[in-house]
N, C-alpha and C positions, 0 to 999 in steps of 0.2 A: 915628266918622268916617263920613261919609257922600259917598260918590263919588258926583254929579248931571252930570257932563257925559256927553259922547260921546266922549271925546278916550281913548285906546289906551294905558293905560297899564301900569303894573307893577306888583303888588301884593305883598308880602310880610308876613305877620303874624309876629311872635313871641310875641304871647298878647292878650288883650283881646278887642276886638267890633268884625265892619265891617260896618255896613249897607249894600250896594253897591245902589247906586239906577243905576250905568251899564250901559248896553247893549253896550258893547265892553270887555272887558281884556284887555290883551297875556297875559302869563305872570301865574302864581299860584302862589306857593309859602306851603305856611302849615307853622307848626313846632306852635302850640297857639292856643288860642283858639275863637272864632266867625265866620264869615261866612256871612250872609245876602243872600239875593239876592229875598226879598219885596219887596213894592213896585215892581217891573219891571213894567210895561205894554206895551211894547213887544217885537215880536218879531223875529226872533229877538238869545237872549243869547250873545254870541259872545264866548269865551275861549282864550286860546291853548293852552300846556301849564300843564297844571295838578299839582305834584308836595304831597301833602299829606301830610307827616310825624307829625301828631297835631292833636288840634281835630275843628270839626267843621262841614261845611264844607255848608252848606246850600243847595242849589240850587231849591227848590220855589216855586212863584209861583201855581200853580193851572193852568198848563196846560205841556206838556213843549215847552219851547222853547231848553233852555238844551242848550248845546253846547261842544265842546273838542276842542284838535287831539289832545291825548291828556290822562288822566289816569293817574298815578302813585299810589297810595296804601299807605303803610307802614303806617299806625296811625292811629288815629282814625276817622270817619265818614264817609259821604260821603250826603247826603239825595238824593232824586230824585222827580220828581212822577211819582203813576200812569201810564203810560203812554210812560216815556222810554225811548229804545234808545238802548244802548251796545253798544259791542262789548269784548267781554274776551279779549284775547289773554293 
């Protein structure tokens, strides 16, 4: 699956692979699987909350531009490019 618009949506996986080519996503919740957020050009990647229960949830593009009103993570991954700030409460 590959998301190409701009449009705010909601994503949920339950296993598989997303190549997310958008620049905006509402919420994200993933239980297993892959998402990918390679192939973004555009800055910045804005997502809402983001809760990732397992999978692995790849945010790297080549430069730190991806961003969340929060992430939540149980289990599984979470990738980030050199040079991203997060904050960990």
């Amino acid at each position: 699956i590959s998301a190409t618009d701009n449009t705010r949506m909601d994503v949920v996986l339950y296993g598989g692979y997303i190549h997310l080519l958008s620049e905006e996503i509402a919420d994200l919740t993933m239980y297993a699987g892959r998402i990918k957020y390679s192939g973004n050009t555009g800055a910045p990647i804005a997502t809402g909350d983001v809760i990732v229960y397992g999978g692995v949830l790849d945010t790297r593009v080549g430069s730190p531009t991806f961003g969340a009103d929060s992430i939540t993570l149980y289990a599984g991954r979470l990738l980030l490019d050199p040079g991203q700030l997060i904050n960990v409460e």
